[in-house]
C-alpha positions as CSV (number, residue, x, y, z in Angstrom):
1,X,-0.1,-0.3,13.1
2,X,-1.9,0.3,9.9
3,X,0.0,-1.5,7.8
4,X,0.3,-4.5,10.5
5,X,-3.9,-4.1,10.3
6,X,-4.2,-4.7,7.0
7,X,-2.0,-8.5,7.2
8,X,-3.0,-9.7,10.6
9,X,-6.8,-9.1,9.1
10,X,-6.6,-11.9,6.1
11,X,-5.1,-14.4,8.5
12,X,-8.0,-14.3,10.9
13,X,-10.9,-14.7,8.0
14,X,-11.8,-18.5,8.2
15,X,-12.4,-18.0,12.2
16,X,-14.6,-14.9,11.6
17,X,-16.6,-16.4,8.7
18,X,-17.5,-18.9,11.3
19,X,-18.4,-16.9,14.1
20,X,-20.5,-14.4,12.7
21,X,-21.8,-16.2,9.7
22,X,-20.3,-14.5,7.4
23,X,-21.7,-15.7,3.4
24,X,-18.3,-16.3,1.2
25,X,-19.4,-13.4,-0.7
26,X,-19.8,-11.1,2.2
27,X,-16.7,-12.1,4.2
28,X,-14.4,-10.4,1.1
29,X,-15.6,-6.7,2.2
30,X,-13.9,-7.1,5.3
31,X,-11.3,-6.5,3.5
32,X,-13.0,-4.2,1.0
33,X,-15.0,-2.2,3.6
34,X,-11.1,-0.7,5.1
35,X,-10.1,-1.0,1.3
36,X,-12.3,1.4,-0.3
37,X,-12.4,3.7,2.3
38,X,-8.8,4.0,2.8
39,X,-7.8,4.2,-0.6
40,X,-10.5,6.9,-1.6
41,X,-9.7,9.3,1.3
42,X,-6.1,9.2,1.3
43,X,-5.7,12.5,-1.3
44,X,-8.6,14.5,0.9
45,X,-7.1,13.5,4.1
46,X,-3.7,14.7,3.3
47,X,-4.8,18.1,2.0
48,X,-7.1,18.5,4.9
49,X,-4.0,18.2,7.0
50,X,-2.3,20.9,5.0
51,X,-5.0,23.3,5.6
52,X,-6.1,22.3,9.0
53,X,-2.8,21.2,10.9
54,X,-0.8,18.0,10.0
55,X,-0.1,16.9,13.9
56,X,-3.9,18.1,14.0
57,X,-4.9,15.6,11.6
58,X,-2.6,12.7,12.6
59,X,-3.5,12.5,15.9
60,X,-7.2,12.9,14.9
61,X,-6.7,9.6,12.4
62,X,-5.1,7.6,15.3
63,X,-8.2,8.4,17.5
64,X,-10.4,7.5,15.0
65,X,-8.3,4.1,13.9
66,X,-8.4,3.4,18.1
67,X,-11.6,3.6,18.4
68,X,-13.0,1.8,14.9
69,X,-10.6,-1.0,16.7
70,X,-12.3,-1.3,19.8
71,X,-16.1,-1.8,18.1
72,X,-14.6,-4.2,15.7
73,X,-13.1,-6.2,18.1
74,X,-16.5,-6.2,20.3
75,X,-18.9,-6.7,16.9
76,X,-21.3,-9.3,17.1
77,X,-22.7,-9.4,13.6
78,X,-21.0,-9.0,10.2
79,X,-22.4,-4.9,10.3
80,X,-21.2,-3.8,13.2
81,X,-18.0,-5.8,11.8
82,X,-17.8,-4.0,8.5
83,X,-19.1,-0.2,9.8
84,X,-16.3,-0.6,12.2
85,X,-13.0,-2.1,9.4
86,X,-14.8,1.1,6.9
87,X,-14.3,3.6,10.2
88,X,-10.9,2.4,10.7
89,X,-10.3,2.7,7.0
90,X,-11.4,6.6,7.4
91,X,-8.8,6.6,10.8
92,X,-5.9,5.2,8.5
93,X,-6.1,7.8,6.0
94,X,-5.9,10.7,8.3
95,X,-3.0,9.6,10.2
96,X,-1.3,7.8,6.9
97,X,-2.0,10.6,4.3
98,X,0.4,13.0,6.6
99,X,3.0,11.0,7.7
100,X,5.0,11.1,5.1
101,X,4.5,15.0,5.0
102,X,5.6,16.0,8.6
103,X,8.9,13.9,7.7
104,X,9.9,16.0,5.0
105,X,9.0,19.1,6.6
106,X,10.5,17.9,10.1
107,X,13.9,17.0,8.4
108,X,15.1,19.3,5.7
109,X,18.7,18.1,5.6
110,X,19.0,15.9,2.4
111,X,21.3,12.9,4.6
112,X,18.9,13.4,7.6
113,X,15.7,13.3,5.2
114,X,16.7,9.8,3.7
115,X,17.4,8.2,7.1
116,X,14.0,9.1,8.3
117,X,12.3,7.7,5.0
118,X,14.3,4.4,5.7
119,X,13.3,4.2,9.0
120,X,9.7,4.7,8.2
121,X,9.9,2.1,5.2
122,X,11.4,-0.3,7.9
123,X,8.5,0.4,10.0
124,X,6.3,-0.6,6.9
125,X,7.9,-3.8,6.8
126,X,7.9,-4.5,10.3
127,X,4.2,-4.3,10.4
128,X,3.6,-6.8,7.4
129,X,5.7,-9.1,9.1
130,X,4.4,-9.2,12.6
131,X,0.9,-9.2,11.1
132,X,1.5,-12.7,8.8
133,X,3.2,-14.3,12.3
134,X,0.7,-12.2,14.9
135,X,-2.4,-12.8,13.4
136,X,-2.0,-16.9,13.5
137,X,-0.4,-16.4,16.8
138,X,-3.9,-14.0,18.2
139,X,-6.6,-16.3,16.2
140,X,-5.0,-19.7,17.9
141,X,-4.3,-19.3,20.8
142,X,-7.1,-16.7,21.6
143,X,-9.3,-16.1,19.5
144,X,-10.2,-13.7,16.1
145,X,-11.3,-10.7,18.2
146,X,-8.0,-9.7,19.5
147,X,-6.7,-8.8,15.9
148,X,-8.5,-5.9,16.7
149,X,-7.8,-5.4,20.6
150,X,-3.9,-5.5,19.9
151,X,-4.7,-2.1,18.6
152,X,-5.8,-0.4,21.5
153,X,-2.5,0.1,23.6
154,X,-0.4,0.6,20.1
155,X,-2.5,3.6,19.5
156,X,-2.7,4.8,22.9
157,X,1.2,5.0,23.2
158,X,1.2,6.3,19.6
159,X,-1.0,9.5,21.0
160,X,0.9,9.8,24.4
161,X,3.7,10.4,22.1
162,X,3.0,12.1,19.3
163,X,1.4,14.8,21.3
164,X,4.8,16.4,22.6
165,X,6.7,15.0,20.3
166,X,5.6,16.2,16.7
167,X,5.8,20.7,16.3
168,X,2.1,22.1,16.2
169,X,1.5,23.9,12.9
170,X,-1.4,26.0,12.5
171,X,-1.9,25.1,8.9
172,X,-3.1,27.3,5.8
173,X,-6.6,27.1,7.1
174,X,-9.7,25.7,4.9
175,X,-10.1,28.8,3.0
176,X,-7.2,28.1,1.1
177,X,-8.6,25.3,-0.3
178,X,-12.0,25.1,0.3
179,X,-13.4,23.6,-2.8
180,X,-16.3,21.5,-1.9
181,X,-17.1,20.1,-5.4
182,X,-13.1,19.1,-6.2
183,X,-13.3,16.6,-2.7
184,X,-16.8,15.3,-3.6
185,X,-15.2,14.5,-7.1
186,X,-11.7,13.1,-5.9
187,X,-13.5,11.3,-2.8
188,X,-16.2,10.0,-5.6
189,X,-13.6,8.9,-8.3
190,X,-11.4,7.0,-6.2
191,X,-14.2,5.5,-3.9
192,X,-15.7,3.8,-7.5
193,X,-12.7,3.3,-8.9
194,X,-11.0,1.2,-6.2
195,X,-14.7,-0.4,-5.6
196,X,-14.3,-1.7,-9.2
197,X,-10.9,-2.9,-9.1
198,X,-11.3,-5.4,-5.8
199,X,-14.9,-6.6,-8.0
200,X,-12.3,-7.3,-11.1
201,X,-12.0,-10.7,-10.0
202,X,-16.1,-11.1,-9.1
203,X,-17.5,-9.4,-12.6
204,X,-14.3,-10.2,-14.7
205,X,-11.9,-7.6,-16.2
206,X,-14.1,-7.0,-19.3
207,X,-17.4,-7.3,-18.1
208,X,-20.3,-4.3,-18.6
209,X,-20.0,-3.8,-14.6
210,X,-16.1,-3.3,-14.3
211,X,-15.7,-1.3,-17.5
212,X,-18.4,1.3,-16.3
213,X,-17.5,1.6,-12.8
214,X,-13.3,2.0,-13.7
215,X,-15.5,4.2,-16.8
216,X,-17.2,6.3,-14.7
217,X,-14.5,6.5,-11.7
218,X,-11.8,8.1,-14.5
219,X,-14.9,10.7,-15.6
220,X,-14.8,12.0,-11.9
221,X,-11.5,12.2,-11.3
222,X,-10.7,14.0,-14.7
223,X,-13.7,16.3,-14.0
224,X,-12.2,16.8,-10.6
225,X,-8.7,18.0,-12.7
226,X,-10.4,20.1,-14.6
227,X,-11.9,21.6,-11.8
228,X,-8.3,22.2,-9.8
229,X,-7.3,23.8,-13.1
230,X,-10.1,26.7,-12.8
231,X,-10.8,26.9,-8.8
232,X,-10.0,29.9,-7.2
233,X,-8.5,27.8,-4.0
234,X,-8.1,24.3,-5.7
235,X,-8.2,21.2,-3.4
236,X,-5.0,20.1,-5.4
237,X,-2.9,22.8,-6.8
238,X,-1.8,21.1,-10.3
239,X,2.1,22.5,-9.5
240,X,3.0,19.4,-8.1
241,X,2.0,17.4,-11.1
242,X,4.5,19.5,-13.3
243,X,7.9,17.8,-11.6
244,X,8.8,14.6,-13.4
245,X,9.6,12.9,-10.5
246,X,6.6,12.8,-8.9
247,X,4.6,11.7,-11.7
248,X,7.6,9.3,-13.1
249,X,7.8,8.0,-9.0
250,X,3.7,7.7,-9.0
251,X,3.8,5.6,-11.8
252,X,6.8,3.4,-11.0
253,X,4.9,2.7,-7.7
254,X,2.1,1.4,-9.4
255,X,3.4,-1.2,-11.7
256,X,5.6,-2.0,-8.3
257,X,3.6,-2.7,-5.6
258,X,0.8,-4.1,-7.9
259,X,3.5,-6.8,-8.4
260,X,4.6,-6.8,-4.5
261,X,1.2,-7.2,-3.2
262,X,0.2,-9.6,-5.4
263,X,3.0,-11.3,-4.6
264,X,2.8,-11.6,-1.1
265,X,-1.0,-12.6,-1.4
266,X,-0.3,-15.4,-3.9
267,X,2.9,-16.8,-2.7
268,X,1.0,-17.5,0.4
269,X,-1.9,-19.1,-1.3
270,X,0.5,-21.0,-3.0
271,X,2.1,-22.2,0.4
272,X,-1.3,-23.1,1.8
273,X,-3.1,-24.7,-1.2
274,X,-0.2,-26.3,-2.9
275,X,2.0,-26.8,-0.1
276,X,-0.4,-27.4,2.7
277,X,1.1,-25.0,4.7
278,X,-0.8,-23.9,7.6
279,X,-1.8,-20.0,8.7
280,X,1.6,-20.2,11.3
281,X,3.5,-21.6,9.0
282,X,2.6,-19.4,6.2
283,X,3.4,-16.4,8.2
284,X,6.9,-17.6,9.6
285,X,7.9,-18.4,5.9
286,X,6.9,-15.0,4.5
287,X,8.7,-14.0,7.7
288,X,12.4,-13.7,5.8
289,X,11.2,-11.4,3.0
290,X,9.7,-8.6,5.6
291,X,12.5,-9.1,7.9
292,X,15.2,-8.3,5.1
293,X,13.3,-5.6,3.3
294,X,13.2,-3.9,6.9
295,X,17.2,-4.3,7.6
296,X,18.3,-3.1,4.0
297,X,15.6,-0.1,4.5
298,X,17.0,0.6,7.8
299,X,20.5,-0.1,7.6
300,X,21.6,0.1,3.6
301,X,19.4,2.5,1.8
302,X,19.8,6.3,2.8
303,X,23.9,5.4,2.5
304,X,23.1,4.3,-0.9
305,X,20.9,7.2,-1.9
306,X,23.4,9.5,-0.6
307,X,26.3,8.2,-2.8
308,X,24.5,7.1,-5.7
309,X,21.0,8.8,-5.7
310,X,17.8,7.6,-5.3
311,X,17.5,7.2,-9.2
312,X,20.3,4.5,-9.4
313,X,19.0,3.0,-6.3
314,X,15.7,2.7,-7.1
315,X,16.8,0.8,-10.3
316,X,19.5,-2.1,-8.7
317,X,16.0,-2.7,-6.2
318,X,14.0,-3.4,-9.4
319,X,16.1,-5.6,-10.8
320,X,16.3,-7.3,-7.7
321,X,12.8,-7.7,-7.4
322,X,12.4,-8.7,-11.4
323,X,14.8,-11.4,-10.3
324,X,12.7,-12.8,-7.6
325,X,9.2,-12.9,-9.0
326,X,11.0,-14.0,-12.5
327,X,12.3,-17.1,-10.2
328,X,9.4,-17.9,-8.6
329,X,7.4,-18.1,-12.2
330,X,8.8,-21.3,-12.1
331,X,7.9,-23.0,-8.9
332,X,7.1,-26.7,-9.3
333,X,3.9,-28.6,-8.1
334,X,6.0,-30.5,-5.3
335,X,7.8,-27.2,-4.0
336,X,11.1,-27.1,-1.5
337,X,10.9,-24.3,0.5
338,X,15.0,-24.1,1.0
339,X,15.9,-24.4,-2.9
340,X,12.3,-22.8,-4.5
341,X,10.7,-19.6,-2.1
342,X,14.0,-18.8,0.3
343,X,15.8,-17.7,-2.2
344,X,13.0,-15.4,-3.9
345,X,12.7,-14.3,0.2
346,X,16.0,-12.8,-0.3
347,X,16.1,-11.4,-3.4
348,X,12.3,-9.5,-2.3
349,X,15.0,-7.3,-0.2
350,X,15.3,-5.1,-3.2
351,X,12.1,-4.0,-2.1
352,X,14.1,-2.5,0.8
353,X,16.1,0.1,-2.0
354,X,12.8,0.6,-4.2
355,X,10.1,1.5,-1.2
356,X,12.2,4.4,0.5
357,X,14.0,5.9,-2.4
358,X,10.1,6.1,-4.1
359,X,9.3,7.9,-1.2
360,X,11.8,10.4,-1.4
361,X,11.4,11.2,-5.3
362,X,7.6,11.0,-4.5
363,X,8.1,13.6,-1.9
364,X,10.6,15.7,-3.7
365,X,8.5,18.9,-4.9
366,X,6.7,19.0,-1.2
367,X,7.2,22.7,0.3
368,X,5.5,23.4,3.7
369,X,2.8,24.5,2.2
370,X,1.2,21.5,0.2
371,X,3.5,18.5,1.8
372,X,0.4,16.8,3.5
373,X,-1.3,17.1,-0.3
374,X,2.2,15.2,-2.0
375,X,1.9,12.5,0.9
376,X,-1.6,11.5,0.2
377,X,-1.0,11.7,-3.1
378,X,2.1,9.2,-2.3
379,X,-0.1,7.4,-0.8
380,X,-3.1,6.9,-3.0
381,X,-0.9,5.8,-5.7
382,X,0.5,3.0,-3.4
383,X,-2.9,1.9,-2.6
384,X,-4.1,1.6,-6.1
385,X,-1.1,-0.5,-7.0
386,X,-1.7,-2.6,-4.5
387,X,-5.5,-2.9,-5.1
388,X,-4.5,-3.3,-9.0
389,X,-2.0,-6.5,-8.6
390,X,-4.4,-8.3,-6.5
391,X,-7.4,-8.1,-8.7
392,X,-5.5,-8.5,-12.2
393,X,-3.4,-11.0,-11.4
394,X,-5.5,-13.4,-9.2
395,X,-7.9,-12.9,-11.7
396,X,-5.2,-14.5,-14.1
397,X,-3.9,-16.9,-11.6
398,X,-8.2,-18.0,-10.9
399,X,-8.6,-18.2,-15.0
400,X,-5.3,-20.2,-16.0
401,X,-6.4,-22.6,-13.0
402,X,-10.1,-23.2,-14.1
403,X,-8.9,-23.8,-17.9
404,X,-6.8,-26.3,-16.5
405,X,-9.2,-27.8,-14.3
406,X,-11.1,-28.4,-17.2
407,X,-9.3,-30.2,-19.3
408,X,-7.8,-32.7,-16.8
409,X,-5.4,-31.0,-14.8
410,X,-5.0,-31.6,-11.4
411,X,-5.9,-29.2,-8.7
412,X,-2.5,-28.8,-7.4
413,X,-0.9,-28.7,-10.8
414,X,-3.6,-26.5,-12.5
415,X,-3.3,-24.1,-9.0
416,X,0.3,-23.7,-9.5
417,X,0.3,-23.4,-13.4
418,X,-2.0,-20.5,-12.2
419,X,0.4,-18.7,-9.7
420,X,3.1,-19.0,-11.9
421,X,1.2,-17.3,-14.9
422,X,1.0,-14.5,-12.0
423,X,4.4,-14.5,-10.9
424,X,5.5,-14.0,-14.7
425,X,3.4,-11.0,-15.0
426,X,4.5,-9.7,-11.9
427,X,7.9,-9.4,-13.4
428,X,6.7,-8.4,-16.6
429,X,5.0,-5.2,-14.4
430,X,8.4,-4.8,-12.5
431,X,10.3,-4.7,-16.1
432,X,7.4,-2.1,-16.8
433,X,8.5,-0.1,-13.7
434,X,12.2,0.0,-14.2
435,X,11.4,1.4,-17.9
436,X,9.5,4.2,-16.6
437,X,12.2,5.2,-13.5
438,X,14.9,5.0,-16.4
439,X,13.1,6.7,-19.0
440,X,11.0,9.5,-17.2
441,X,13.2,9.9,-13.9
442,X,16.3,11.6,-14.4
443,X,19.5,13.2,-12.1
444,X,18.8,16.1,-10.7
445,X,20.9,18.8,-12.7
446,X,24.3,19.5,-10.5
447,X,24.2,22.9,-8.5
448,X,26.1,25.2,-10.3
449,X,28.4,27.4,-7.7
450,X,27.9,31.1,-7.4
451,X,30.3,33.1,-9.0
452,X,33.0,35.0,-6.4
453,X,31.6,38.7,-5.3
């Protein structure tokens, strides 16, 4: 539902820029509006859930994501509009920063563990591809507002469920970590930082405004280190920095998904301004890429992990996604969908071996105690890639376009000479990504067997 929220939104934009008079400038921060405030809570959320409950936490997210759904889809005016996507925003972090948490803690068994990571990547991709087709589906033949409404009876079945279904855990309670100056400086930090990424492409990647808020955001967040480093009862306990996987997966997820967002953001701009591809059609094209990263999630990658490891997996899924956006750098001006974008739509499925096998080296240090803090701390990092790849590389793609433009060029060429300056750096980041996984992430040492007594 989240992740189905954050596609089926950008679909819908032209129809509520026209209804509710939305200015060009103002329309973007319905998008930042559950941006920011998803992105920046995600760490505090997750912790929360560690000291307060996990199924506690989840449920209270999916309330909270229910309700901020029901106001959007009844707003009137662009505030209502945009108090409502930042409430949702605050909803999706409590529910999402856990998730990943009571999976590990719920299925300890190595095997059992790496289905239920697959199956929860599948469900990632299954929301990103019913929101490109569902949104166009909603906004045409009803109308804009039921983006919102389709929310209400998914997250009233999600509650009916979850209550019996997920164990109650009492937490650690807030003492444990009841640092009130650590949240304001996370919460701060990743609030400006992530404000100052989606401006990139507003105030430009070197201007006074981006360099002093991405300035000021990493002052915050390393204050808020230093201050988990001397806290009696830190928010974040530093131990789960010290395993190498963790930080080697955080980092690989970056340079990954800022190249995976990006690309399913440009590719369909491509389709639509290039191609003259329509909303429907846009979304039933991107439709192969979601649809086989969900089967080789589901059906491929915890039988892989198991025989190989998630280290070796991880790396064939990267290659396969270098050779995908390294293809599409060269899509021409007068594009075939069969011979130019279906076969990138196939190769994407390597983002069906990289997504859950990140996951599970992400998650790998988690213990019951602090498994809510390594989800949202999963989870941040996927946001900020994300975040990242759409602001730097539109920002190329906008640049290499307007140079051409100028000289001659014509908008189709110069837009396509753009995307495929983004496309190449997308597989440059992906190249970027594999280095780290092979360099920093390593095979677990083999268990040594206990001498006979």
């Amino acid at each position: 539902m989240i992740i189905l929220d954050g596609s089926i939104v950008t679909v819908a934009m032209p129809a509520i820029q026209d209804d509710l008079d939305f200015t060009p400038g103002g329309l973007s921060w319905v998008v930042n509006a559950y941006l920011i405030a998803f992105g920046s809570l995600l760490l505090l959320a997750g912790r929360l859930g560690d000291l307060v409950g996990r199924k506690r936490m989840f449920l209270a997210g999916t309330a909270v994501f229910t309700a901020a759904s029901l106001l959007a889809g009844v707003a009137t005016g662009p505030g209502v509009l945009l108090a409502a996507r930042f409430l949702q925003g605050v909803g999706s972090a409590m529910a999402a920063a856990v998730g990943l948490g009571i999976l590990v803690t719920l299925f300890t068994d190595p095997r059992e563990r790496a289905r239920a990571i697959g199956v929860f990547s599948f469900t990632g991709a299954a929301g990103a591809s019913i929101g490109q087709v569902l949104g166009g589906v909603l906004t045409d033949a009803l109308d804009w507002h039921w983006i919102f409404f389709i929310n209400l009876p998914i997250g009233a079945a999600v509650l009916a469920l979850a209550v019996p279904a997920l164990p109650a855990d009492r937490g650690l309670g807030l003492r444990a970590g009841a640092d009130a100056w650590g949240a304001l400086l996370i919460t701060g930090g990743l609030m400006l930082g992530i404000y100052g990424v989606v401006k990139i492409e507003e105030y430009g990647a070197g201007s006074g405004r981006t360099v002093g808020l991405l300035g000021g955001s990493a002052a915050l967040i390393a204050g808020f280190v230093v201050r988990q480093a001397r806290a009696r009862t830190p928010l974040m306990p530093l131990r789960i920095l010290r395993t190498r996987a963790v930080v080697g997966a955080g980092v690989t997820q970056i340079l990954t998904l800022a190249a995976m967002f990006a690309f399913q953001v440009l590719a369909a701009l491509y389709m639509q301004q290039v191609l003259g591809y329509g909303a429907l059609e846009t979304g039933l094209a991107m439709l192969p890429a979601a649809l086989m990263i969900g089967v080789v999630s589901l059906g491929v990658s915890a039988r892989l992990s198991q025989r190989f490891g998630e280290r070796q997996v991880l790396l064939a899924g990267l290659v396969l996604l270098a050779a995908a956006l390294g293809y599409l750098a060269r899509v021409p001006v007068q594009g075939s969908y069969v011979f130019d974008l279906l076969p990138v739509m196939l190769l994407i499925s390597g983002g069906g071996l990289v997504l859950p096998a990140l996951a599970g080296l992400g998650m790998s240090a988690a213990g019951e105690e602090d498994a809510g803090l390594a989800s949202g701390l999963f989870n941040t990092t996927q946001q900020i890639g994300m975040a990242l790849g759409v602001a730097v590389l539109s920002t190329l793609a906008a640049t290499r376009t307007k140079s051409l433009l100028s000289s001659g060029s014509s908008r189709e060429a110069a837009l396509t000479d753009g995307y495929r300056l983004a496309f190449a750096v997308g597989a440059a980041l992906i190249g970027a990504a594999f280095a780290v996984a092979l360099l920093v992430l390593r095979h677990p040492a083999p268990a040594r067997p206990e001498p006979a007594r």
